[in-house]
Structure formats: C-alpha cells, structure tokens
C-alpha positions in Angstrom: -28.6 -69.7 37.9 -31.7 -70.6 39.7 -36.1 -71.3 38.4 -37.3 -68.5 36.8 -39.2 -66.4 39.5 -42.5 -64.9 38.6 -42.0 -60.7 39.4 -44.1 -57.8 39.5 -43.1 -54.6 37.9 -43.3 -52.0 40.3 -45.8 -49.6 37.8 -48.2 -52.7 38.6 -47.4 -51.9 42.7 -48.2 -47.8 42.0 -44.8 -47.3 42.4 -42.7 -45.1 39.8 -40.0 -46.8 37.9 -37.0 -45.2 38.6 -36.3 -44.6 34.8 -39.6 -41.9 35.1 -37.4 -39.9 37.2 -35.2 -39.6 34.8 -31.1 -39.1 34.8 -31.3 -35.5 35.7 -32.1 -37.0 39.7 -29.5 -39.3 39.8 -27.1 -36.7 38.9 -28.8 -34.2 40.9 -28.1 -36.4 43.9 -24.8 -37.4 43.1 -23.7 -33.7 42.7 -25.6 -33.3 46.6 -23.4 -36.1 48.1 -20.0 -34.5 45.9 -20.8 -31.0 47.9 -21.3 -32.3 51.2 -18.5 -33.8 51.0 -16.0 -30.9 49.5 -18.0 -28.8 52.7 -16.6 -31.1 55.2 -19.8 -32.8 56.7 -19.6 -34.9 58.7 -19.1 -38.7 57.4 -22.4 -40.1 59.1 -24.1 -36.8 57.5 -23.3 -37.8 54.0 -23.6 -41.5 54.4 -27.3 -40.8 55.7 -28.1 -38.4 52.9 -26.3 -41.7 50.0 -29.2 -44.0 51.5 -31.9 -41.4 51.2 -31.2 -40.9 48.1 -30.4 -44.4 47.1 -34.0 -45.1 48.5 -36.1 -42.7 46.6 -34.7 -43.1 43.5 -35.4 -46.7 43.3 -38.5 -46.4 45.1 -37.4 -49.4 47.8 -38.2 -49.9 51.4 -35.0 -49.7 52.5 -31.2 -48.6 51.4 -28.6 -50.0 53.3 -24.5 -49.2 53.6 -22.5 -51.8 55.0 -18.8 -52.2 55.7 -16.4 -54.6 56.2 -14.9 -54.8 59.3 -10.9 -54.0 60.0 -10.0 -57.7 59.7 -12.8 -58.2 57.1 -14.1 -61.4 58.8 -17.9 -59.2 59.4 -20.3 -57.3 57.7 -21.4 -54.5 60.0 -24.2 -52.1 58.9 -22.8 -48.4 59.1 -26.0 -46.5 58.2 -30.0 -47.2 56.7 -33.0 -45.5 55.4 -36.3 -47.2 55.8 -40.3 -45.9 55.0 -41.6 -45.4 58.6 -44.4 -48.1 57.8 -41.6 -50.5 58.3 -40.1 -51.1 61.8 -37.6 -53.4 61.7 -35.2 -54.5 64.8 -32.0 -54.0 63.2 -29.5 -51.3 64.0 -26.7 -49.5 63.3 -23.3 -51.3 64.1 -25.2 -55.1 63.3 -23.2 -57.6 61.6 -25.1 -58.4 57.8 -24.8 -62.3 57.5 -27.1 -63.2 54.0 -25.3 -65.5 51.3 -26.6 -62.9 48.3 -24.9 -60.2 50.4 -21.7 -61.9 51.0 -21.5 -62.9 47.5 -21.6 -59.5 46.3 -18.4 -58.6 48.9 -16.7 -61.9 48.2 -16.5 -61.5 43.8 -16.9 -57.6 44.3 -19.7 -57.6 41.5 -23.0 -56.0 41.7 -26.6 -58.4 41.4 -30.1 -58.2 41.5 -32.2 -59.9 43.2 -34.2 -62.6 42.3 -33.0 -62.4 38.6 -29.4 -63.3 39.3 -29.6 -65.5 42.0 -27.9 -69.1 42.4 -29.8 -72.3 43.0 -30.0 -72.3 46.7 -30.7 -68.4 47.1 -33.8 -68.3 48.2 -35.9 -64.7 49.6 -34.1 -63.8 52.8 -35.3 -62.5 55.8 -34.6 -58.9 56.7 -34.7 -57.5 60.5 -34.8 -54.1 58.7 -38.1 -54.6 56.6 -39.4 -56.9 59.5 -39.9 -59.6 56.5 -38.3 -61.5 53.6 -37.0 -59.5 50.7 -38.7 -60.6 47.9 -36.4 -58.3 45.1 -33.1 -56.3 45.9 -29.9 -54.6 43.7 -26.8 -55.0 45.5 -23.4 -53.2 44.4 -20.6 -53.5 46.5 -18.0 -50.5 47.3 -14.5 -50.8 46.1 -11.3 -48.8 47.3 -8.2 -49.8 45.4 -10.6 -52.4 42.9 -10.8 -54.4 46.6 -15.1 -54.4 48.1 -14.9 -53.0 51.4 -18.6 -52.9 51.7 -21.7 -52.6 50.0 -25.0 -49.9 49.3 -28.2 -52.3 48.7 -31.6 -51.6 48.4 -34.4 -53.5 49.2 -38.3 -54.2 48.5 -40.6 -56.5 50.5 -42.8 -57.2 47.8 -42.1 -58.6 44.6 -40.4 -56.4 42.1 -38.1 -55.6 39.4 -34.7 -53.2 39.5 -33.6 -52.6 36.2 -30.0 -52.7 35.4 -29.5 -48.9 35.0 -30.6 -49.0 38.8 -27.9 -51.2 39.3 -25.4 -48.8 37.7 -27.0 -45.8 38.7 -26.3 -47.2 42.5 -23.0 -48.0 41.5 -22.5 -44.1 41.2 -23.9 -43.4 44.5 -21.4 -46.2 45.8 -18.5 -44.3 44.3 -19.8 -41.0 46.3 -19.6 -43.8 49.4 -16.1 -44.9 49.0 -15.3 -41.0 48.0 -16.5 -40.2 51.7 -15.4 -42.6 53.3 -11.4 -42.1 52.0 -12.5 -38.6 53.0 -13.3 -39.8 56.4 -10.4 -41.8 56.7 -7.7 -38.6 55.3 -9.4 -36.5 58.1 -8.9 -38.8 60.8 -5.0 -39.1 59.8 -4.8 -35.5 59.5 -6.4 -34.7 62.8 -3.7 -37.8 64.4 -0.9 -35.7 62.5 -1.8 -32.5 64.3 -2.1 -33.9 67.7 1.8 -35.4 67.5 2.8 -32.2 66.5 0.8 -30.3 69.2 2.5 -33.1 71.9 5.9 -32.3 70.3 5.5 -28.5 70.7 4.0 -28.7 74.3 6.7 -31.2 75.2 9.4 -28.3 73.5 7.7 -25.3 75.0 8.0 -27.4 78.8 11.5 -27.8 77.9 12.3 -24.4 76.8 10.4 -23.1 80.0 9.5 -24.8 82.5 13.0 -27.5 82.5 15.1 -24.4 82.2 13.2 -22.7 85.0 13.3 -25.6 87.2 17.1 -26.1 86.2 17.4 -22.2 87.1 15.8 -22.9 90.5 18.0 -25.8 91.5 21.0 -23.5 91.1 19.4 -20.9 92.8 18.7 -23.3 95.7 21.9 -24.0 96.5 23.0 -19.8 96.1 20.2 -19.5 98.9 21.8 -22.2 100.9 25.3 -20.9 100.6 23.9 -17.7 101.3 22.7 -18.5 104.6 25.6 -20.3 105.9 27.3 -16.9 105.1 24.6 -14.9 106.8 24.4 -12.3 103.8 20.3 -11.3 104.6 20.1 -8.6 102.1 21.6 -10.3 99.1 19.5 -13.6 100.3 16.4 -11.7 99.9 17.6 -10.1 96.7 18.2 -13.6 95.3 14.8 -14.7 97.2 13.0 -11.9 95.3 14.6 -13.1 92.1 13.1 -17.1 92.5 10.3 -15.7 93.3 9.9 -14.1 89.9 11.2 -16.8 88.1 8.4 -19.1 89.4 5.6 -16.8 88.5 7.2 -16.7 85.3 6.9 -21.1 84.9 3.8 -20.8 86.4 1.9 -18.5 83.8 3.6 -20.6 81.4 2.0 -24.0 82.7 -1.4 -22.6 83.7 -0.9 -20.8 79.6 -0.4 -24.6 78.8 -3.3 -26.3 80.3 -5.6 -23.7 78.8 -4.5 -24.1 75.7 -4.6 -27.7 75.7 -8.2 -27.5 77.3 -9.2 -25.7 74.0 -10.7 -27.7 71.3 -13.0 -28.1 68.6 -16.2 -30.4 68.7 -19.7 -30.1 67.3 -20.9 -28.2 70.1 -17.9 -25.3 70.2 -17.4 -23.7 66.8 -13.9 -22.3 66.3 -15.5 -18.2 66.6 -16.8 -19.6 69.7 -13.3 -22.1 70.5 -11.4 -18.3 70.2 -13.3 -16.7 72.1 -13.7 -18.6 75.7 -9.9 -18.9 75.0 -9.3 -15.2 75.0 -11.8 -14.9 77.8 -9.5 -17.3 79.9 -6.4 -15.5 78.9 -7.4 -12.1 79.9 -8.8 -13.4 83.5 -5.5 -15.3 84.1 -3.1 -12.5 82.5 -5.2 -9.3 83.6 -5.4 -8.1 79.6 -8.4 -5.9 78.4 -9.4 -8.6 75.5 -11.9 -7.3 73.5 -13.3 -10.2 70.7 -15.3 -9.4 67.6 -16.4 -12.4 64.8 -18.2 -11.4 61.6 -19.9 -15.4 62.5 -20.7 -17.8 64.9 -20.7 -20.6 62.6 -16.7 -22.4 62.3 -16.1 -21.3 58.5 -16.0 -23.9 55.9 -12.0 -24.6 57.0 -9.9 -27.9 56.9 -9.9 -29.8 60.0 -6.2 -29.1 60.4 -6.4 -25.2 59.5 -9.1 -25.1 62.2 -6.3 -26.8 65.0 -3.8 -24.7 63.5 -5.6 -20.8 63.6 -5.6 -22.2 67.1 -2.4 -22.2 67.8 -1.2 -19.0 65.9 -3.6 -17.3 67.8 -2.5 -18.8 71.7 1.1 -17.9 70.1 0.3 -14.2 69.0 -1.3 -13.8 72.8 1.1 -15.9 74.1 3.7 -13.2 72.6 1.9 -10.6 74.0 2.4 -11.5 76.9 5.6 -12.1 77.5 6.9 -9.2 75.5 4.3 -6.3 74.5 3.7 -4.6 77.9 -0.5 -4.0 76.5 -2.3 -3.2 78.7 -5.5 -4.0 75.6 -5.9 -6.4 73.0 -8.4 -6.6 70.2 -9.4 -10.3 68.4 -11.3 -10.3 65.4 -12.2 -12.9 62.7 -13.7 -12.0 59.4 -15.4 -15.0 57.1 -14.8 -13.7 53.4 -15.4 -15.1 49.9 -12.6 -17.2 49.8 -10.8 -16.8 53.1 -11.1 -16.1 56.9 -9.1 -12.9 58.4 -8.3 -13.0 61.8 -6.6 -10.7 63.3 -4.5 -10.0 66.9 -3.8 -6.4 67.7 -1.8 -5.4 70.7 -1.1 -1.6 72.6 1.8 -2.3 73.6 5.6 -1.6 73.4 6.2 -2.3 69.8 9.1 -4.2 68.3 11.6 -3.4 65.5 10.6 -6.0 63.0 14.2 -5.8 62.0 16.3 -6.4 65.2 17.6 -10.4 66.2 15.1 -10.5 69.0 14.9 -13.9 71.0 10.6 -13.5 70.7 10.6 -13.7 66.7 11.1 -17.0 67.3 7.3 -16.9 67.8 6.6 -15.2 64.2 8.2 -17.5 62.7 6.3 -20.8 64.3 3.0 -18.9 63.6 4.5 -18.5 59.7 5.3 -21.7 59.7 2.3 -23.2 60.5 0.1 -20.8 58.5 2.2 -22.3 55.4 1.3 -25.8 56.4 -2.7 -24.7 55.7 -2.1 -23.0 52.6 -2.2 -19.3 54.6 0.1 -16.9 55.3 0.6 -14.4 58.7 1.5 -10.9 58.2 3.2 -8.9 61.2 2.8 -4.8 61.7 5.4 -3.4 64.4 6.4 0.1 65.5 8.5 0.8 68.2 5.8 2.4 71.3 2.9 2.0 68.6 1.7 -1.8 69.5 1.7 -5.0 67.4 -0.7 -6.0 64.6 -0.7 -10.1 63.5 -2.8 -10.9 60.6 -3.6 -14.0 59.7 -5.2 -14.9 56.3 -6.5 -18.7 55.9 -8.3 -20.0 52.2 -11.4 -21.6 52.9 -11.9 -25.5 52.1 -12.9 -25.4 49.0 -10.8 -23.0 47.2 -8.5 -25.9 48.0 -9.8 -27.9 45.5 
C-alpha cells in the first residue's frame, strides 16, 4: 500500500453521502435495471440507465462500463454518464488503458481509490472528466467468477467512497453482467431463427420451385416431340399447361422475396411489420385484406416469438392462397394481459379438418412453430364456410 493521502469527505464538498440516500435507492434502482431487462430493452438502453444510476447514487462525475474485448487483450468503454459541466474527449468504443483499472480486471476484485492504492498509483488522468481523478470505486463484472469488464465511478476532486458504495456498485454490476448474458442469449436466439428461416426457404424452393423447374424440363421436351409430330392442338394444350405451372413458381418466388424483405427493426414494429406484409400480399395476389391491431406498439414478445408470428402468419396467407379460393381476408392482432391474439380469417372454400389433405402440411408447420414460443395455433374449417387460424402467443414476461 501506498502514503496515506489527505481526503475530503464529500459532506465537506456539499455533496450528499450516498448512505443519506439510504438503501431503499439502491434497491429502487436495481429493481429499474431487473425490469428493463425482463421487458426486453434494448442492451445500450439498460447499460445507459446502470451508469445513471451508478452516478447519482454516489454523487460522482462520471460512471463508466467497460468491457473486455473478444480476445481480452483491450479495455474498451461500452457506455458513460458524466455532469454536463464536464466535457471530456472520450468516447464510446475507446480502449481504457489506467494501471488502477487494469488491476481491478486482472485479480477481478473491487478498490477504491486513493485508499487502496499501490505505491506507484498515483491520480490518473481522465479524457472523460477532462482532468485527473483524484478518488474513484472500481468493481469489476464477472460472468462465470471470470472479470469481463468493469462499472467505475469517478470524482475530480478529492473524496471519499465508502465501502457499502463499493458493494452497493457491485449490485449494479451484477444487473450489468445480467444484461449483458441477456444480450448475448438474444443475439444467439435471433442467429438460431435465421438458420431455420434459410433452411425452410431453401425447403419451400425445393418443394416448389425445383419441382416446377423439373416439371418444365420434361414438359420441354413433350413440346419438342410434339412439334416434330405436328400435333397443334395438343401442343397448345400442353403450352397452356407450362404456362400455368410457371405462374404458379412465380407467385411462389415473388411470395418469397416478400417474405424475406419483411423484418423487424426499431423503426417497424411487428403490428406495423404485419401489416405492409398483408398490404404486399393483397397487391401481388389480388385478395381484399382488411388489417385491424388493438396497438401500434410491437407487444412486450421474445425476439424469436416476434420472427416466428411472422411466419405463421405468411404461412396462414400463404395457405390461403394456394387453396381457399377467398376472395377476402381479415388480419387482426389483439395485445391482452398476458398474451397477443392474432388472428387470420379467410371466405373461402373451406376444408374438412379431418380429411389427409396435401395443405395440412402448412397447419402443422405453423403448430409447430407456435410450440417453439410457448403458443399454440387453433384452426376453424367448414366446408364452403371459410377458414379461421388463431394464433395465441404469452407475452415476455409471463415467461419468467
């Protein structure tokens, strides 16, 4: 350990000692981070509201969450808070090279700063503050008992964190590592959903389009035969029938590229995602689709039940159109308590539910990936009375 360093409590400054606010705002904040996170937000969104917090409750100049990189050879800040007087240089995505910092990563054990600093630690300069730090409490974030980072707060005058700030920012940097596994789940899950979207486009161009194409080869060479022979009228029959066949691949493909242009992003909720996707569909298939949400907002839903009422509902329009004969189509989506309704109803030809029809291969992929997200489909059918698919989804956090 280093000189004893003269410090100023931070009463003396006219700042509150983080002990006056009292445990009820730590857990208060704590419990904030917890929810945003069991609502889905988005990881910078909760990392930005952990330094916030971190910052007010010890009354610092700055808060600060940094992570190691993938190969851990850098320190790279991932998000700050700082009090407007102070404008420092540093940014988002700069590498964090201080010894006290490093030493917190290295042995994975929290510090403050200047009381548990080593000989040659000496007030560092911080591009964030604009100026040396003359005090600091620095906890690092473990996943697995292994530091992948640390939260670190930050005063440019002389001052004094007490050790229940250190463990009260140990909390906070649980909430960190807690988001950040979150983050890391998501981004798996999403990477999940698009192989399986790939492997079912790649299936549906074989079960179409290939066999079309195949189809057409043969057909081809029946046309070629044909004409040696001289037989017009059954060449034009058989004509007539390639003909048909290739509007049939083609609706498929152009049914393809729509669905694959539809996604989710910050900008398109999924009421809205369903909606310029039905909009599409009825230009290109001539339908009379008629959309009705009970919200514009995308309802609190897991990022793979979002991709996946997606798909069930391309598939249950998809099914209308090769098979129901409607001529009108009604889309609605209801956000309840605890789950999200949405609903595909058809005026078309009907269907007994109980026949060995080639199309119920369609129910059952739209079953089967309802199960995946904890949901279930239910399908109404009368012959000549139209189709009915209902689709019941659990929000996010009846999941917990």
């Amino acid at each position: 350990m280093g000189k004893t360093v003269q410090t100023t409590n931070r009463a003396e400054l006219g700042v509150t000692p983080s002990n006056g606010l009292g445990a009820a705002k730590w857990l208060e904040a704590v419990v904030d981070v917890s929810r945003q996170i069991a609502n889905l937000e988005e990881l910078p969104t909760v990392l930005k509201s952990i330094v916030d917090a971190a910052m007010q409750l010890v009354s610092s100049d700055v808060a600060v969450v940094a992570l190691l990189n993938h190969n851990r050879s850098r320190l790279i800040i991932e998000r700050f808070a700082a009090r407007s007087s102070h404008s420092g240089t540093a940014q988002v995505g700069n590498t964090v090279d201080t010894p006290i910092i490093s030493r917190v990563v290295h042995k994975g054990q929290a510090l403050r700063f200047p009381e548990d600093r080593l000989e040659d630690e000496v007030s560092w300069y911080c591009p964030l503050l604009d100026q040396p730090v003359k005090a600091a409490a620095v906890v690092p974030l473990k996943l697995d008992g292994t530091p992948i980072g640390v939260l670190w707060v930050a005063c440019h005058q002389p001052a004094s964190f007490t050790r229940a700030d250190v463990v009260r920012l140990s909390h906070l940097a649980d909430q960190t590592v807690i988001a950040l596994e979150h983050a890391s789940m998501t981004s798996k899950i999403q990477s999940i959903a698009i192989t399986e979207e790939r492997y079912r486009i790649a299936r549906e161009m074989h079960d179409s389009l290939s066999q079309v194409l195949a189809y057409l080869n043969l057909q081809m060479q029946t046309l070629e035969l044909l004409v040696k022979a001289g037989d017009k009228d059954q060449l034009l029959a058989e004509l007539a029938t390639a003909r048909r066949s290739i509007k049939v691949a083609h609706e498929d493909v152009r049914e393809s590229i729509v669905s694959l242009r539809t996604t989710l992003s910050d900008d398109l909720s999924l009421p809205a995602a369903l909606k310029e996707y039905a909009i599409e569909f009825a230009v290109q298939t001539g339908l009379d689709i008629h959309f009705h949400s009970t919200t514009d907002a995308t309802p609190p839903l897991t990022p793979r039940a979002n991709v996946e009422v997606v798909r069930i509902v391309q598939e249950a329009l998809t099914n209308i159109r090769k098979h129901a004969q409607a001529t009108t189509v009604d889309v609605q989506i209801v956000a309840q308590a605890k789950d999200v309704v949405i609903t595909v109803c058809d005026d078309g030809v009907g269907f007994d539910l109980t026949a060995d029809k080639p199309h119920h291969f369609g129910l059952s992929t739209m079953r089967e990936r309802a199960r995946h997200i904890g949901g279930m489909t239910h399908v109404t059918s009368k012959v000549g009375q139209g189709t009915i698919v209902t689709l019941r989804v659990p929000l996010a956090q009846t999941l917990q």
